[in-house]
N, C-alpha and C positions, 0 to 999 in steps of 0.2 A: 236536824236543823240546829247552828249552833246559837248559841246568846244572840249574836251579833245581827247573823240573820233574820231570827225573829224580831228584833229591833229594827231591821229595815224590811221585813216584807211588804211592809206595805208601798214600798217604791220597786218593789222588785216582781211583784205580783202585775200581769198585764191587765192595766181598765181600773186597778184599785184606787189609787188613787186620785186622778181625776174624778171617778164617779162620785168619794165619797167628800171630794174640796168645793167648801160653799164657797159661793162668790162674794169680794167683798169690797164694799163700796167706801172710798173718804170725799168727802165734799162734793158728794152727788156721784163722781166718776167711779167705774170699776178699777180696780189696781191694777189691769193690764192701761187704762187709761193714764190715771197716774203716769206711771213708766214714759207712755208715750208722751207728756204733758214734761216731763223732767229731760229727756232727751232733747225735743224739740227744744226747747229752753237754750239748752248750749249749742246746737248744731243745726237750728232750723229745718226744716223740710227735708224728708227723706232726699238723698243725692245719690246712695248706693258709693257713698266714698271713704266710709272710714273702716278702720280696723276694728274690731270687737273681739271678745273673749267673755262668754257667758258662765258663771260658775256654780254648779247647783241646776244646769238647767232644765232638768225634769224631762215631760214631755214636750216641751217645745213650747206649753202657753206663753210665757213672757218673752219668749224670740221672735214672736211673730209681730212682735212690736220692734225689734231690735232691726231683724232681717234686714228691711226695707233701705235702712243706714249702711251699710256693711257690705264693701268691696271685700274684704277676707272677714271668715266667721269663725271663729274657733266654739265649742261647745264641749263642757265639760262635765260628768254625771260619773257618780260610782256605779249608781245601777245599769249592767247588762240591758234589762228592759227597756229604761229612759234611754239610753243613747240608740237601740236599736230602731225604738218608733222615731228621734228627732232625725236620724239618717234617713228615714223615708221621708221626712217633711222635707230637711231641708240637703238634699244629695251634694250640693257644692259645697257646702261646710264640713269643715274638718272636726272631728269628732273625737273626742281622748274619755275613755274609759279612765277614769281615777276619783280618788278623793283630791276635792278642792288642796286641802296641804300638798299633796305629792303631783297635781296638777299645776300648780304655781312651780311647782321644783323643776322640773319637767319645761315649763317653758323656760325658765329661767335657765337652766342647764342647757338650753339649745341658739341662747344667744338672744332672745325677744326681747330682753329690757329696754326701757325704753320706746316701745312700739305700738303700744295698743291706743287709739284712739277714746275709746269707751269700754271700762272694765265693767261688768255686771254681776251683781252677787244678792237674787230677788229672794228675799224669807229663808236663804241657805245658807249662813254664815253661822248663823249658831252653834253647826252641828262641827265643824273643824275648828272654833276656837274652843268648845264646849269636849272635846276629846283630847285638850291638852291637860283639862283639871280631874278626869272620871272615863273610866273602862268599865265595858260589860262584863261581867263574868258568871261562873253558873250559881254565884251569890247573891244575884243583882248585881247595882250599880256602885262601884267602887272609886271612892277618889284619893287620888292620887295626894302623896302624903308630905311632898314639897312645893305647898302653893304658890309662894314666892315665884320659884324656879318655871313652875306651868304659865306665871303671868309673865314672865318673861320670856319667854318661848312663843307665848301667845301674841306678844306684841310684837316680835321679831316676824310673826310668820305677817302677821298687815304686813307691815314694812316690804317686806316681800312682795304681797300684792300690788302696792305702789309703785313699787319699781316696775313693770312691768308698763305702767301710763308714758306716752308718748308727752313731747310737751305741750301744755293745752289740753292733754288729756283730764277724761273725765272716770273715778269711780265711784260708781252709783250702789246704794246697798237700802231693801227694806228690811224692817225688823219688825215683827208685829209688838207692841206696847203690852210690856209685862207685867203692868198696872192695873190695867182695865179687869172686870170681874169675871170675864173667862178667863183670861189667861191667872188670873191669883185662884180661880179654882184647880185649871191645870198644875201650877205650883203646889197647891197643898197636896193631890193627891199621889203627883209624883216625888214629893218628899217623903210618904208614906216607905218607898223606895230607900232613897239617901239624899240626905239637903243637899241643897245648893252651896257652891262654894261663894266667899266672898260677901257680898250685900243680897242674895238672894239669884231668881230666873234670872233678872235683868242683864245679868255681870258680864254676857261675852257682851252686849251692847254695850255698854261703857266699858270694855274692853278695846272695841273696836274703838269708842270717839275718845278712847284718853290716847291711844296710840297715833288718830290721824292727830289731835290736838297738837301730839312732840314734834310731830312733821311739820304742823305747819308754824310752830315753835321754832322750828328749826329754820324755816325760809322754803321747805320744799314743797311747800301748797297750800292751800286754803280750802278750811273747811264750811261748810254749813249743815245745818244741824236742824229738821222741822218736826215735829209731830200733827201728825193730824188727826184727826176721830171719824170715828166711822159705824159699819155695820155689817155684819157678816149674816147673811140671809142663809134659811132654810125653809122648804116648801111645807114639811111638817114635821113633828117631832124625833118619828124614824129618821130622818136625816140626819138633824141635828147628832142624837143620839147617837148615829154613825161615824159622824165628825167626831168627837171627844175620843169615841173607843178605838176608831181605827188611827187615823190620822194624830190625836190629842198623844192618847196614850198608846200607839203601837201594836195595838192587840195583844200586850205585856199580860198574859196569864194572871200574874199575883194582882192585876187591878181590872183588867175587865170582867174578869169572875167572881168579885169581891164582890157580893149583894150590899154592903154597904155603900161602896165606892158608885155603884151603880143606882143606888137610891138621891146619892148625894147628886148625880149628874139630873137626874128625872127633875128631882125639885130645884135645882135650877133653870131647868131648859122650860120648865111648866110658867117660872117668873116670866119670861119673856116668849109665852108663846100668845099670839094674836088671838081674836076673834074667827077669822078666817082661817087657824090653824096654821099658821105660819108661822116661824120662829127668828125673831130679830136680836141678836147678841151683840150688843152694844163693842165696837174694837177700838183700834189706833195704831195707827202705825208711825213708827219711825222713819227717818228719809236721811239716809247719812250722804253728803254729796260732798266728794272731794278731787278740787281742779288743784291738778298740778303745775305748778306755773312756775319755770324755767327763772336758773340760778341768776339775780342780776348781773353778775359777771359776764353772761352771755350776749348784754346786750353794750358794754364797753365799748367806747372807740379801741383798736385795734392799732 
């Protein structure tokens, strides 16, 4: 198995991860609610009339909130495993094996600009902005030694994604909140690795809203920008504990094996576990929502 792989098994393993993804709640709703609460918002009630292009889209959890919208479906996943189970869910959907960067290429190169009524990118943007600044290699994790040059690659490849919005079009993107005390535990122990580039985890997130910002700087959209708070549930500690190592950390050898690393997860998940044995990790998510709204020029007398 090489670096890379062991860094995605866990999306490439069949059942892995779903079984070991807590569910996670912001203002009462699950995040598949959410989603559907953000969609309805622009486009009302399911009609079965727009275009979509889901990126990152796993096994299929957060399309089945998309679906219902969507006269053409596009779905996009690197892993062999996710795109084979979402082809069973959803058979009329067109399915592209790639990573989200060479999946935007790939539309784009076939002529789609312009087209997608709803782009969707749910907790999976991280990992294509976050592979322009750091590569795996049999060293760990190596970054990449022209950051300048990576954030400008970085913001060129948004851009890219925008393009792809029909007008009116909407794209939609969570980000789990880098802030909160799970995710600043996840940062320290994966700096254990190699830091973070830039201001820390956060950086493909404000990667992404300083790039829609130029855009809509520019006149070609309007952004808005939410956080909300939340909670990521677990039934009991084993779970939890499952969550960090597989999901968190990748089942990365140099940290799930570390009895240190592994002390440091227990007495945290102990802070926030219930009476009834339940484990409630305080979260937040980000909600980057960007409509693209058609050049005034367009709407001129003629």
């Amino acid at each position: 198995m090489t670096d890379v792989e062991q860094f995605r098994s866990v999306y490439e393993t069949g059942g892995v991860y779903d079984r070991c993804l807590l569910p996670h709640y912001y203002d009462g709703r699950e995040d598949l609610d959410l989603v559907r609460e953000l969609v309805t918002a622009h486009h009302g009630e399911p009609a079965g009339n727009l275009t979509v292009v889901e990126f990152g889209c796993g096994t299929g959890r957060v399309t089945a909130r998309l679906a219902p919208y969507a006269r053409h479906l596009i779905l996009a996943d690197y892993s062999t495993t996710m795109i084979d189970t979402v082809r069973v869910q959803y058979p009329l959907a067109r399915t592209i094996r790639a990573d989200t960067r060479d999946a935007v290429a790939q539309l784009l190169g076939e002529g789609r600009a312009g087209s997608f009524d709803l782009v969707g990118a749910f907790w999976s943007l991280s990992y294509p902005l976050g592979e322009f600044f750091e590569t795996m290699t049999a060293d760990g994790i190596q970054p990449v030694s022209d950051v300048a040059a990576a954030r400008r690659q970085a913001i060129a490849f948004v851009r890219d994604i925008t393009r792809l919005l029909a007008p009116g079009g909407h794209l939609l993107a969570l980000f789990f909140d880098s802030d909160t005390p799970e995710q600043r535990l996840v940062t320290r122990l994966w700096e254990r690795i190699a830091p973070f580039p830039e201001e820390g985890r956060s950086y493909t997130r404000n990667l992404l809203l300083t790039a829609l910002r130029q855009l809509e700087d520019s006149g070609h959209g309007a952004l808005t920008h939410t956080r909300r708070s939340g909670t990521a549930w677990a039934p009991n500690a084993e779970a939890a504990i499952a969550w960090f190592n597989v999901v968190h950390l990748k089942s990365f050898p140099a940290l799930v094996n570390d009895a240190g690393v592994q002390h440091e997860i227990r007495d945290f998940i102990d802070h926030y576990e219930q009476p009834s044995g339940e484990v409630t990790l305080p979260s937040g998510v980000h909600v980057a929502d960007f409509h693209a709204i058609p050049h005034p020029s367009h709407h001129l007398p003629r």
